[in-house]
Each structure stands twice: as C-alpha cells, then as structure tokens.
C-alpha positions in Angstrom: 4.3 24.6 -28.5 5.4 24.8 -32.1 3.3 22.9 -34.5 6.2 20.1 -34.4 8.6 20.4 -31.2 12.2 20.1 -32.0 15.2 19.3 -29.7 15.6 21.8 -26.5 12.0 23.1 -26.7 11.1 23.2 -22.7 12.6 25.2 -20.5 15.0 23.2 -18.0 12.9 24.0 -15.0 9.8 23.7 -16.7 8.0 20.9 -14.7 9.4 23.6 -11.2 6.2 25.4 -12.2 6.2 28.4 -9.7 9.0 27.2 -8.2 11.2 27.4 -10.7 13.2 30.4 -9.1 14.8 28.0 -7.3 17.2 28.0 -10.2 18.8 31.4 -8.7 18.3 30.8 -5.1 22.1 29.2 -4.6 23.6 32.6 -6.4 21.4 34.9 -4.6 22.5 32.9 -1.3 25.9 33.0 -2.2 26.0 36.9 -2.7 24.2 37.6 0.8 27.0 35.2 1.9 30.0 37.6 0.2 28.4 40.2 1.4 28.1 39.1 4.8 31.9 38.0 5.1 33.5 40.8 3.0 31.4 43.7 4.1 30.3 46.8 1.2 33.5 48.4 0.7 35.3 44.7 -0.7 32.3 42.8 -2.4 31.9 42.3 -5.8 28.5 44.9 -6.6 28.7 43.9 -10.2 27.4 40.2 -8.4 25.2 41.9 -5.8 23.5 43.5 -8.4 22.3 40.5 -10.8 19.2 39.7 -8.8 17.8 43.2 -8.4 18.4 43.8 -12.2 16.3 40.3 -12.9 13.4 41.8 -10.7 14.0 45.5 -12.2 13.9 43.6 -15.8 10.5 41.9 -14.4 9.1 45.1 -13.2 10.0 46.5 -16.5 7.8 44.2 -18.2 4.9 44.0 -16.0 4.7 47.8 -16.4 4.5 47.6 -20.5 2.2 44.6 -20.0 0.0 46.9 -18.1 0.4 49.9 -20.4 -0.2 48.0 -23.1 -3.9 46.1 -22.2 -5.0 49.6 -20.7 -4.5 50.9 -24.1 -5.8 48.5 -25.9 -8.9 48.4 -24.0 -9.5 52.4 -24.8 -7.1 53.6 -27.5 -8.1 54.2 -30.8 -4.7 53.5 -31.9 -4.6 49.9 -32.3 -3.2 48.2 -34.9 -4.5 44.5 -35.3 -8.1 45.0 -34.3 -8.7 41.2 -33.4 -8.9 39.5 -30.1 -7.5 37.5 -27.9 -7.6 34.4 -26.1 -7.3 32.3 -22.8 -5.2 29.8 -25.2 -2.6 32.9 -25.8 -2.7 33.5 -22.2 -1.7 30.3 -21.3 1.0 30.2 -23.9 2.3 33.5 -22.8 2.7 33.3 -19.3 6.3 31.6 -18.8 7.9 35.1 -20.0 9.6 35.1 -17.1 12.0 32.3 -17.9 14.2 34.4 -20.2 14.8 36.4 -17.3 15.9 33.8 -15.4 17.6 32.1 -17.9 19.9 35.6 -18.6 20.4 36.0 -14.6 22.0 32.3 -14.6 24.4 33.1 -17.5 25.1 36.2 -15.7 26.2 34.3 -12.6 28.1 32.2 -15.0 29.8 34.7 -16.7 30.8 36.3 -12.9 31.9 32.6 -12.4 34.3 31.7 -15.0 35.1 35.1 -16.5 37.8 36.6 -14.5 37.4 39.8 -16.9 33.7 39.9 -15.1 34.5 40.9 -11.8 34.7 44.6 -10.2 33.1 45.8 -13.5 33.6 49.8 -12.6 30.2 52.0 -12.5 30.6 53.3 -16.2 32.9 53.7 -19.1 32.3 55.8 -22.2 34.6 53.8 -24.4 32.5 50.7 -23.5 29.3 52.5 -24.1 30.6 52.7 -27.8 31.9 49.4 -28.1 28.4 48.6 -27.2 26.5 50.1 -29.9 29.2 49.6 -32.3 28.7 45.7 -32.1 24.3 46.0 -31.5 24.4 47.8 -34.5 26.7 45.7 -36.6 26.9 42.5 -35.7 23.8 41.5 -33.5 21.4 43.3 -36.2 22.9 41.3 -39.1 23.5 38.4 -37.8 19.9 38.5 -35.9 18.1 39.7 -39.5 19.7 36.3 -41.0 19.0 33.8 -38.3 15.7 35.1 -38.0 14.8 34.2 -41.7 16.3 30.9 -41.2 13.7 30.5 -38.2 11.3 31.1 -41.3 12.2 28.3 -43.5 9.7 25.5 -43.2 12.3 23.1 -41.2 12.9 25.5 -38.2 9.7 27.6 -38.3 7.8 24.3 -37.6 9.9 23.2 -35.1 10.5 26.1 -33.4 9.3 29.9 -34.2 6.0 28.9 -35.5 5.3 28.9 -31.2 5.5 32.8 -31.5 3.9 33.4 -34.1 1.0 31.5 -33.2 0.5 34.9 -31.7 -1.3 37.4 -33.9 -2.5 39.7 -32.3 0.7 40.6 -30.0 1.5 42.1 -26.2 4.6 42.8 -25.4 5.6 39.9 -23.9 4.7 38.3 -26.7 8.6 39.2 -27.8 9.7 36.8 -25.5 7.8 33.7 -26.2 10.1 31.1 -28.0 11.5 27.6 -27.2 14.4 27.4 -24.9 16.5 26.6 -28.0 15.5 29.7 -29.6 16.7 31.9 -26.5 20.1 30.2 -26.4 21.2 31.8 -29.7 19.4 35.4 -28.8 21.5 35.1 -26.0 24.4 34.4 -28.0 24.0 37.1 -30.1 23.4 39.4 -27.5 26.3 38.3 -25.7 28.6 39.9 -28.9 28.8 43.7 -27.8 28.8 42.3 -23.6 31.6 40.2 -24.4 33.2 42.7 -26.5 33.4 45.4 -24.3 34.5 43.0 -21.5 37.1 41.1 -23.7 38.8 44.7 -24.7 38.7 46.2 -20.6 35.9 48.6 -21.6 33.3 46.4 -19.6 30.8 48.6 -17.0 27.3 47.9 -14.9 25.4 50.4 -16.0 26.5 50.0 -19.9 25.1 46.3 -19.1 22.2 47.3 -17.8 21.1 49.7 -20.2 22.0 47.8 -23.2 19.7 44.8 -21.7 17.3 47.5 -21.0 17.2 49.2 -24.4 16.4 45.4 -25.3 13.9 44.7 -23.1 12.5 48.5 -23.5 12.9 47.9 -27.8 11.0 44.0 -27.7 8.1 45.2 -25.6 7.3 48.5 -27.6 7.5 46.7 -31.1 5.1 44.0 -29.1 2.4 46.3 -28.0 -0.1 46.2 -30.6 -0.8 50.1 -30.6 1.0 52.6 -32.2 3.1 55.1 -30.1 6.0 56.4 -31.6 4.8 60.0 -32.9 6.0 61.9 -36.7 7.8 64.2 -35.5 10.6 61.9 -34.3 11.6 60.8 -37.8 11.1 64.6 -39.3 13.5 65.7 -36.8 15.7 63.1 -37.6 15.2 61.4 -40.7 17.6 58.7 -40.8 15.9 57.3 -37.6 13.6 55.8 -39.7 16.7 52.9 -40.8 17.5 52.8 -36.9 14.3 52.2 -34.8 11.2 50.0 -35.7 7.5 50.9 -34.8 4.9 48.5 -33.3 3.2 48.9 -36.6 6.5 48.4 -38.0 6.9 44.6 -36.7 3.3 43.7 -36.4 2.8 43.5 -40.2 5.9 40.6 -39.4 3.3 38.7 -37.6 0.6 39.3 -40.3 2.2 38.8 -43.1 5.3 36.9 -41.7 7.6 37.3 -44.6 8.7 40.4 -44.2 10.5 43.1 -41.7 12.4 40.6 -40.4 14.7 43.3 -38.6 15.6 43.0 -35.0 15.6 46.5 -33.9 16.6 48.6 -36.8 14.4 48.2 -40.2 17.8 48.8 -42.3 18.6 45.3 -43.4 14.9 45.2 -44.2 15.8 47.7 -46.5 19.1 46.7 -48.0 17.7 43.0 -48.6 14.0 44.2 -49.8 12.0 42.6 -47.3 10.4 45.7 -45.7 6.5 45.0 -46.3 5.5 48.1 -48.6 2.5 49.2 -46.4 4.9 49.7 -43.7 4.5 53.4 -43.6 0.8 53.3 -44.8 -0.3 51.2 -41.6 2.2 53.4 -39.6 0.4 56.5 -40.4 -3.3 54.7 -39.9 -2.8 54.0 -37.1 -1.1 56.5 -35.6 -4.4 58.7 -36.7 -6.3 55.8 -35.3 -10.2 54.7 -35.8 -12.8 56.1 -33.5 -15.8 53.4 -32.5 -18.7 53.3 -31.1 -19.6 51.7 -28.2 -23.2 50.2 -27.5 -22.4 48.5 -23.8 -20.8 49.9 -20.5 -20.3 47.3 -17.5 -19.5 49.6 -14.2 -17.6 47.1 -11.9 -15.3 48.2 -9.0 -12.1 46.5 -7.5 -13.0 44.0 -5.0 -10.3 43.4 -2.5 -6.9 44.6 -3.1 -5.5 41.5 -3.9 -8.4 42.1 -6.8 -6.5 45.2 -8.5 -3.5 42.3 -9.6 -6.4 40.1 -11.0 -8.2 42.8 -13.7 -6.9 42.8 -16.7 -4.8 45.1 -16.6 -2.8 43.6 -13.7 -0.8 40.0 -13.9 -1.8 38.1 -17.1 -1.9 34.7 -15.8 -3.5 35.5 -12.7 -6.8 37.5 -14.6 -7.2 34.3 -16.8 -8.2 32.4 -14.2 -10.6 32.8 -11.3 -10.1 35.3 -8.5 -8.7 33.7 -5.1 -7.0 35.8 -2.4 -2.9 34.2 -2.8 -1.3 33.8 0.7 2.0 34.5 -1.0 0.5 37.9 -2.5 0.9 39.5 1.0 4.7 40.3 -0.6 2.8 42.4 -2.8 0.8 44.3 0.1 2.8 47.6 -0.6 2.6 47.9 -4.1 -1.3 47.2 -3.8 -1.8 49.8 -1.4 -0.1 51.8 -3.7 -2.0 51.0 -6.3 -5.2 51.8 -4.2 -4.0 55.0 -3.3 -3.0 56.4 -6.9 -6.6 54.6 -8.5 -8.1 57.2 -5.2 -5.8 60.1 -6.6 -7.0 59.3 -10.5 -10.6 60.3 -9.4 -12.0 58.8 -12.5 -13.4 55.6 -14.0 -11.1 53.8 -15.9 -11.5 51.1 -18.5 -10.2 48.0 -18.2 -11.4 45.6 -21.0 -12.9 45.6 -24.2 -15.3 42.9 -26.1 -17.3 43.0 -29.3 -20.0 40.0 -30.0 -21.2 40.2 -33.5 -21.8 43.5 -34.5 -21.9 45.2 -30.9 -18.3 46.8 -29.2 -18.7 46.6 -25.3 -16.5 47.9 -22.7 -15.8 47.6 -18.8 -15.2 50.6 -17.0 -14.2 50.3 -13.2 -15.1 52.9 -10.0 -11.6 53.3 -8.3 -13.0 52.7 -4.7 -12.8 48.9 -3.6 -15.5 47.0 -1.6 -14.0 48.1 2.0 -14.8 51.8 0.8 -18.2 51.2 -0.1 -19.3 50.0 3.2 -17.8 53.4 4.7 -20.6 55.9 4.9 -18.6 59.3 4.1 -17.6 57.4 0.9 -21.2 57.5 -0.5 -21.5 61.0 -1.9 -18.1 60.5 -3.9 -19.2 57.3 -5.2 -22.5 58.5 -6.8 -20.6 61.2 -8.0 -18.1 58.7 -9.9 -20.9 56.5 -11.1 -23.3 59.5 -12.4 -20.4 60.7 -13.9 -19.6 57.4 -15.9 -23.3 57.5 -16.9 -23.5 61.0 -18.0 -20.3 60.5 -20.2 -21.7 57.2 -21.5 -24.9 59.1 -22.5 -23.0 61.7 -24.1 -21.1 59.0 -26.4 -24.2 58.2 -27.2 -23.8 54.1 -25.6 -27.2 52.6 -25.1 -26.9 50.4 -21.8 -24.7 50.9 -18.3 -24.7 47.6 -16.8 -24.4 48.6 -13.0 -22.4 45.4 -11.7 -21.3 44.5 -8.0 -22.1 46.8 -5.3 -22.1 50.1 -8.0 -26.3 49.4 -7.8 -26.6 48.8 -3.9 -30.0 49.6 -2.8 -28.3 51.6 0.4 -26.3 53.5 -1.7 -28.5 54.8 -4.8 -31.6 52.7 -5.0 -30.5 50.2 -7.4 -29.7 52.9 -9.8 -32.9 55.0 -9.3 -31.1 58.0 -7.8 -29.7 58.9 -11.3 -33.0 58.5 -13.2 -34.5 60.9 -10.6 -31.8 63.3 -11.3 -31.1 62.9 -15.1 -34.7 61.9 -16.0 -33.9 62.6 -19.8 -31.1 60.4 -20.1 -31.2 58.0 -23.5 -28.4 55.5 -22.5 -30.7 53.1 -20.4 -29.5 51.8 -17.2 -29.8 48.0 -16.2 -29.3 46.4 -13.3 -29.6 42.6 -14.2 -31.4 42.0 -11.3 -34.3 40.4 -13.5 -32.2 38.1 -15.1 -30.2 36.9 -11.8 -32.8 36.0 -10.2 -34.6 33.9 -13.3 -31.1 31.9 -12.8 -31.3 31.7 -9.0 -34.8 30.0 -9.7 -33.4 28.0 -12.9 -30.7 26.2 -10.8 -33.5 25.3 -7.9 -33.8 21.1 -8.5 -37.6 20.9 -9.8 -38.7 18.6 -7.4 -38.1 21.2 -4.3 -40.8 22.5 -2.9 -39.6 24.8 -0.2 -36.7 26.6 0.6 -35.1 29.2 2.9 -34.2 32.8 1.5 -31.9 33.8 4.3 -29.7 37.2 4.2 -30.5 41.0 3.6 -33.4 41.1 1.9 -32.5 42.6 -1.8 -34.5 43.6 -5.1 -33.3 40.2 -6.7 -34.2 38.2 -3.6 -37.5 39.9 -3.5 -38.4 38.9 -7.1 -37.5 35.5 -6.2 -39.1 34.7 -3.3 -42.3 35.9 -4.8 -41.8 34.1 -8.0 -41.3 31.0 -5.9 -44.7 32.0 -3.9 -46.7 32.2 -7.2 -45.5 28.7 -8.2 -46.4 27.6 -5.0 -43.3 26.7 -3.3 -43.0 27.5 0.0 -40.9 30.0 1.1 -39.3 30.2 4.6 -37.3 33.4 6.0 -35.1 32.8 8.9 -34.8 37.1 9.7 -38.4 38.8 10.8 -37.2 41.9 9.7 -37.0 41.4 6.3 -39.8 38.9 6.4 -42.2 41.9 7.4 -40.6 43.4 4.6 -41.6 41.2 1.9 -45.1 39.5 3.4 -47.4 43.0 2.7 -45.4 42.8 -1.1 -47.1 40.1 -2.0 -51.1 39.2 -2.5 -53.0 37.3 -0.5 -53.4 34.1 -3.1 -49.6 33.9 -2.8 -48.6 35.3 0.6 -49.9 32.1 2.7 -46.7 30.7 0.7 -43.9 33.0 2.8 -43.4 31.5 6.0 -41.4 32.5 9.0 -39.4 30.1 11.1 -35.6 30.1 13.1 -35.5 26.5 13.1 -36.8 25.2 9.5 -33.5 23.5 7.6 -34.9 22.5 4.0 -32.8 21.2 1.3 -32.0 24.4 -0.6 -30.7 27.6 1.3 -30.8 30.7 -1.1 -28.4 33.2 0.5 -27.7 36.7 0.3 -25.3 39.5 1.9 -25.2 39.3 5.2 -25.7 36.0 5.7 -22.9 35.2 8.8 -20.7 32.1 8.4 -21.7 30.7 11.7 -25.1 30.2 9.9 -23.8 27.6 7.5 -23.5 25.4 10.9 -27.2 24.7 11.3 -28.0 23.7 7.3 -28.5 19.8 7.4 -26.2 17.5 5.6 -26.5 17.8 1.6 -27.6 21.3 1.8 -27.2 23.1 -1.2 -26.3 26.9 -1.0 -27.7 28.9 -3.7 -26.1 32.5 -3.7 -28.4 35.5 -5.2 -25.8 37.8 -4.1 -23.0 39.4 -7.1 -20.4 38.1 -4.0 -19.9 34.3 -3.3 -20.3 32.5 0.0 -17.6 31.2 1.7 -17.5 27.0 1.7 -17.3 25.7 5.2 -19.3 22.1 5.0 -17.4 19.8 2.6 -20.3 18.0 2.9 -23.0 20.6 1.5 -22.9 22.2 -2.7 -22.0 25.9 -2.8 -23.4 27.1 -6.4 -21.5 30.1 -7.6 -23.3 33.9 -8.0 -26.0 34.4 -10.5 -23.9 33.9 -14.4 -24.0 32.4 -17.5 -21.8 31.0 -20.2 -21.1 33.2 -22.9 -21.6 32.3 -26.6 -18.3 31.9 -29.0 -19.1 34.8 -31.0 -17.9 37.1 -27.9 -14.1 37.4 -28.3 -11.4 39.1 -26.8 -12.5 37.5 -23.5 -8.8 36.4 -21.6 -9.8 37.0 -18.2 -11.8 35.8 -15.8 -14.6 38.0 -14.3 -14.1 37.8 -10.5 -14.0 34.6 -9.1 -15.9 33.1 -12.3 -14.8 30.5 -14.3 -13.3 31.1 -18.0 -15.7 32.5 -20.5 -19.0 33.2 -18.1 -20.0 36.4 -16.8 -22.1 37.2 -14.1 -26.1 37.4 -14.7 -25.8 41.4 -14.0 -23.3 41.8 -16.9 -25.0 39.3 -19.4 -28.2 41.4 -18.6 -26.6 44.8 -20.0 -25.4 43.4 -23.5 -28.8 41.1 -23.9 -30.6 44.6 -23.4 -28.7 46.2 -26.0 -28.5 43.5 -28.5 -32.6 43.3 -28.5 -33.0 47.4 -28.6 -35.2 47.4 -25.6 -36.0 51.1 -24.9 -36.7 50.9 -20.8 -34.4 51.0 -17.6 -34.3 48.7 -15.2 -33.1 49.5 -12.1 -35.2 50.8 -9.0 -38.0 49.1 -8.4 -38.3 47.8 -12.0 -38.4 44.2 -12.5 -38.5 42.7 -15.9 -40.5 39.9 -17.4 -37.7 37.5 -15.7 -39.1 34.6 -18.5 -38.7 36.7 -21.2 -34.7 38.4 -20.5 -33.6 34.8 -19.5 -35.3 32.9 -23.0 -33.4 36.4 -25.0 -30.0 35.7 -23.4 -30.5 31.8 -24.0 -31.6 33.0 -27.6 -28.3 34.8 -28.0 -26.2 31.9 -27.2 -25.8 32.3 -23.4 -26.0 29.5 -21.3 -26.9 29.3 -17.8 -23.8 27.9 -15.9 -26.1 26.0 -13.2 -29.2 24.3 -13.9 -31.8 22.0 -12.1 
C-alpha cells in the first residue's frame, strides 16, 4: 500500500484472491464457443489468441523471476547489495493482475472496436507505426507523468507503493495501484490504437510490442547487471535508446532521477540522468567477488518442492511447503524441471544470506528424495556431494552444513565417507545432529519422565535417548532391532534406563523415519509427537500435538531471508542448518559428522547466544 491510499488503489477483483481469474473465464468461454460454431478456417484467431498470450506474458515473467533470484543468489554482478524481505514478498505477489487487467481490455477492445477484428498475421507498415509512436509519444508522455507520480501529492498516494521496493526483482516493474496501471495502459494503448486506427493493425506486431514491454520492465527490474560494452561501442547512440538495470536502479535509490521509461534520452534532454549512471554501470558489470564462510547442501524434496525453492514461484517459497492439489496442472513442467536439474549434473545455488559479518549460501544436490531411496543412485550422489565439498574447500568456505537426507547414515555415514577420503580437507563438515537433538530434549515437558523413541534408529536419536537415560528418564523402544542396537552403547549406570516394550503408550512419542502411519493409531489421547527426523510426520489424530522437525528462530540480524525453508514457518531454519552457521560464527576447528557428537549443552547455549531461538520449548 502507498503510505496514504488514494482513489482506485485495489485491484477490482482484489478480495477474488486466487480466484480472481474468474474475471476472464466468460471471454475464454466465449472464444471456445466461436470456435466451436464457426470452425478454424472462419473464427476470429486475433480472439483465440488473447488467453494464450496472457499465459505466454505469465510464463515470460516467471522465467525472468527465476533468472533473476538464481543470479542473485551466485552472481557477482549485483547492483544493490541489500536484502530482502517476506514484507516485499507479500507486496509483490499480485503481479499477475496487470496481466489480467490488459487481457480484459483486450477482449474489450475485440468487443467494441470493429477495426479489432481479423487483425492479419503481420504488417510492416504497422511495425513502424509502432515504434514510431513508443518512441515519441509513449516515452514523453511516460517521462512526464512519471515525475508527476513524484510530486509529494501523488507519490504518497500512489507510487510511493513501488518504491517501497529497494532492492528490486523484476516484477517489481509491475507493482503499482490499479489507478496507476489505468494510465500505463493508456499510454501504451497510443502506438496499438495507432496502428489499428490507420489499418496497419497485426497480431504479432501486438504481441511483440507487449513483449518488448514486458521483456524491457523485467530486465531494468533485475537487480544485476546484464547488458555487456560492447553493445553500446557497436552502436553508440544505443546508449539514448535502451536503459540498463543499473541504469533504473539508481531511480529507486536515489529516486529523483532517470525517470525514463525505456529510453534514457529525455533523461538527458531534461538533466535528470543521475551522474553515476555510467560509473555504477561499469561496477557492476565488473562485479565484486566475496567470500563465503557457510554452505547448507539441501536437496529437492518432492517435485511439487522444485516450485517452492526460491528460485521457483515467489509467493509460494515465502510460505511453508504443502503439496497443492491444484499443482497436479503443473506435473509436466515439474517433471521437466527434474529431468533438466538430472541433465545439469551439478549443485546449484539457490539462496544467499549474510548475518553480521558472515555471507552464507545454499547449494542444492539435483536428485529429489524418491532418488535417494533408489540404490543405483548412491554412487552418483556422493559424487555430487563430495564434489560440492571439494569446491567449497577450494573457495576456501569454512563449514558444509549437510541438511536433509545429503548426511544419511545408509548413504555416507553421516558425512564420514568424505573425511575418510579427503582427510586433509580445511572446510569442516557439520552435520547438526548435536544441536537437533539438544532441541528434541528442549521441547520434552520437564515433568516427563518416560518416553517412547520409536522409528529407525539414527545418530540424533541415539544421542538422545542416551541423554534422556543419563537424566534418568526412562526410555522405551517399541522395535528390538534397533533397541539391541542402542542397549550395548550405553553403560551400565544408565542402560537399566532403556526399556523395551510393544505395548507401553507414554505421553511423549519421539519419532523418526520409518515410523508407519498406522502407528499413530495406538498413541493414547493427548499424545504429543516429537519428530527428530529433518522430515515431518504426517498429522492423523486431531486430538494428539505434532511438533514440527528439530529448528530454531533465526535472529533479525540474518537478512535476505524471503522464503520459507521446507515446510518451516517464516524466519526459522532447521536445527541441521542453524548448526553450520553457529560453527562458523564461533571458529570451531572440528567436524562433526560420523560418529561425532558435540557437547549438545554447549552448540545449543552458542546458537541461543547468537540470537537463535528454539521454536518449541517445554
């Protein structure tokens, strides 16, 4: 919202929600109906083709949006090196509504516009006509309103709402109140009209004049510099016709200057252009190399999970990870998207944070959780994760956080396999299984005295069942497998303290992988499922708690956080993450992984110490 709303700022189909294309359904309807009745050869395509360019025009985006987080997660070439936020998120995610809002008009304009119908495929004359009137008329008249939306009266009403955005993504360009888009559309409408009103009107100079919009608003949005040298030294005067992202960012730092739509001459001819224009251009197109101190290795999860990183749909990654019924529309392009992240063959980085003075990253393994249960998969995915080590070791990072099932016991020993092979390595490799299971025995209620561990029997479930023993809690293992396991593990002051039994149902059940949903059946009323797992349990009893996997809240001086890690809530990360960057930001020189367990005391009073706060306590 602007910092004091003025007339037409919501979006007529605001309160629709996600079912605000609705709006477009009777058109859509309509054009199945003509097509139905008049057959391919005597339809209107011009009409036909109004929906597939709204979704091509989505598409469009989505892929820029994309481009443009991956980049900034990795590239050296960005230009505002500040973060982001869930509140920008939020604020950002109606971008769609322009589209819809052009796709009505359009249907309009078919409508009432005689002149609109069986528009022919293309027509050069109308091509010129085009850019004739963009680069006359719209620029001018866009430069001028656009300073207008600066003066204190409209800014505060109405542009201040996209410029509440500093640090920009590219659909950032669209963010603005409905009134806002009614005179872009206006303006934008000259050279369509134009070329219609003069019988020079064709689809595809339409649709690559909205296009060359679309493709022009989300490039100057993209917060990293792309647009090389050697396109203005080939062609000087360029540099009057096309803006950078550099170009237009220093609008939204500095905001009164470079007030240009698409082409920085007006800037020029009224002296507004910001006089560091070219300096920042040139920074950061050479771009700034960092350092960075912390690696979380995560994997895709599902493959619903691939839309959910950050990379993926905005407003789905800022909030917690739930398979979407209605995704299933989706299922080719995520099958897709599994096959080419199998084809890339490399870890690739989805997310960057810094907290204080320490840069962190997330890299992901392109397998997904189905692919690490399959057994021919194993060699490949060592190889991917001892690769991601090796290179982190030769950037000279000090900690790999091994997250989700990238430290499976089955699959490399909880990370032992690559200290056996690389025993010289100086980046140190954490497993966080010390600090999940201090938080497991954190959010125990203090006046328990037994409990059931129940599940496959795992290095953080072993450190807490004979934590629990030592403290003299009883507890009880429902599997005699892993309970013959775990009993010779422990001495014999503490072992009389591990108890088997099938039938036992105490109050709190701490549960691992492998723990069957049929299970959940037998817990008594009240029951309160504890996971020590890094995957959640599915809820079955309304009337039993289900805590979430091992995490903690993270402090406010760790920014750039705008989505949500898994199927956590906003601004926590799991107990396997938080353990990497509280092992960097205390220097400690040791690995943890293997065998290894930490003073658990000690790494969960350090991550309290550094602002973290565990998410559920007794």
């Amino acid at each position: 919202m602007a910092s004091n709303p003025g007339l037409l700022t919501e979006w007529p189909w605001q309160r629709l929600g996600n079912f605000k294309y609705i709006v477009v359904a009777p058109w859509v309807a309509y054009g199945f109906y003509e097509l139905a009745m008049k057959g391919w050869r005597e339809v209107d395509i011009g009409y036909l083709l109004i929906f597939p360019a709204m979704l091509f025009r989505m598409l469009h985006n989505q892929i820029w949006i994309s481009l443009s987080r991956f980049q900034n997660a990795r590239s050296k070439h960005r230009i505002v090196d500040k973060s982001l936020d869930f509140e920008q998120v939020d604020r950002e995610r109606n971008w769609d509504d322009q589209i819809i809002f052009n796709a009505i008009l359009f249907y309009l304009g078919h409508t009432y516009l005689k002149a609109a119908r069986y528009l022919p495929w293309w027509s050069s004359d109308g091509a010129i006509i085009t850019a004739l009137l963009h680069i006359g008329p719209v620029e001018f008249l866009y430069y001028w309103f656009h300073r207008a939306l600066h003066h204190h009266f409209l800014y505060s009403r109405y542009h201040s709402h996209h410029h509440a955005s500093i640090v920009t993504e590219p659909i950032t360009s669209v963010i603005h109140p409905f009134a806002e888009h009614i005179v872009y559309f206006a303006l934008f409408a000259i050279p369509l009209l134009g070329s219609l009103f003069t019988g020079t009107a064709s689809i595809l100079t339409y649709f690559f004049y909205i296009s060359y919009i679309d493709f022009m608003n989300n490039m100057g949005h993209c917060n990293f510099e792309l647009v090389p040298t050697w396109l203005f030294h080939a062609f000087p005067p360029l540099k009057y016709l096309m803006y950078t992202p550099s170009f237009h960012s220093l609008h939204h730092t500095q905001f009164r200057t470079n007030y240009s739509l698409f082409m920085p001459f007006y800037d020029y001819v009224y002296n507004t252009m910001d006089k560091s224009s070219d300096d920042l251009y040139e920074r950061s197109l050479k771009g700034k190399e960092e350092s960075i101190d912390v690696v979380h290795l995560t994997h895709p999860t599902t493959l619903q999970s691939i839309f959910h990183f950050r990379l993926g749909f905005a407003a789905f990654a800022s909030n917690p990870f739930h398979s979407k019924w209605y995704m299933i529309v989706m299922s080719p392009v995520y099958w897709i998207s599994m096959m080419v992240t199998w084809l890339y063959g490399s870890t690739f980085t989805v997310e960057r944070n810094t907290m204080d003075d320490q840069k962190m990253q997330t890299w992901a393994i392109p397998r997904y959780t189905f692919q690490y249960n399959l057994g021919w998969e194993k060699e490949a995915i060592n190889d991917l994760i001892e690769k991601a080590i090796l290179d982190a070791d030769k950037r000279g990072i000090k900690v790999v956080s091994l997250g989700l099932l990238n430290q499976a016991k089955e699959l490399n020993g909880s990370g032992e396999l690559y200290l056996q092979k690389h025993p010289n390595l100086k980046v140190k490799i954490v497993d966080g299984s010390s600090l999940a299971a201090a938080l497991v025995i954190k959010s125990i209620p203090k006046e328990v005295d037994q409990v059931l561990i129940t599940g496959s029997l795992s290095k953080v479930a072993s450190a807490i069942a004979t934590s629990l023993c030592q403290r003299g809690i009883q507890v009880i293992m429902n599997q005699k497998h892993e309970y013959h396991m775990l009993k010779p593990q422990l001495s014999e002051e503490i072992a009389s303290n591990l108890l088997f039994s099938r039938t036992s149902t105490p109050e709190v059940w701490l549960v691992g992988d492998g723990f069957e949903d049929k299970e959940q059946r037998r817990a008594q009323k009240g029951t309160k499922f504890i996971p020590y797992s890094q995957f959640p349990l599915r809820k079955m009893r309304k009337n039993c708690t289900y805590y979430t996997t091992p995490a903690m809240k993270i402090p406010k001086t760790l920014e750039n956080m705008h989505s949500c890690e898994n199927w956590l809530p906003r601004r926590v990360m799991s107990a396997w993450r938080v353990a990497g960057i509280v092992h960097a930001l205390e220097g400690w020189d040791m690995h943890e992984c293997g065998n290894t367990v930490l003073d658990m005391e000690k790494i969960l009073s350090a991550a309290i110490r550094h602002g973290f706060v565990p998410l559920q306590q007794a």
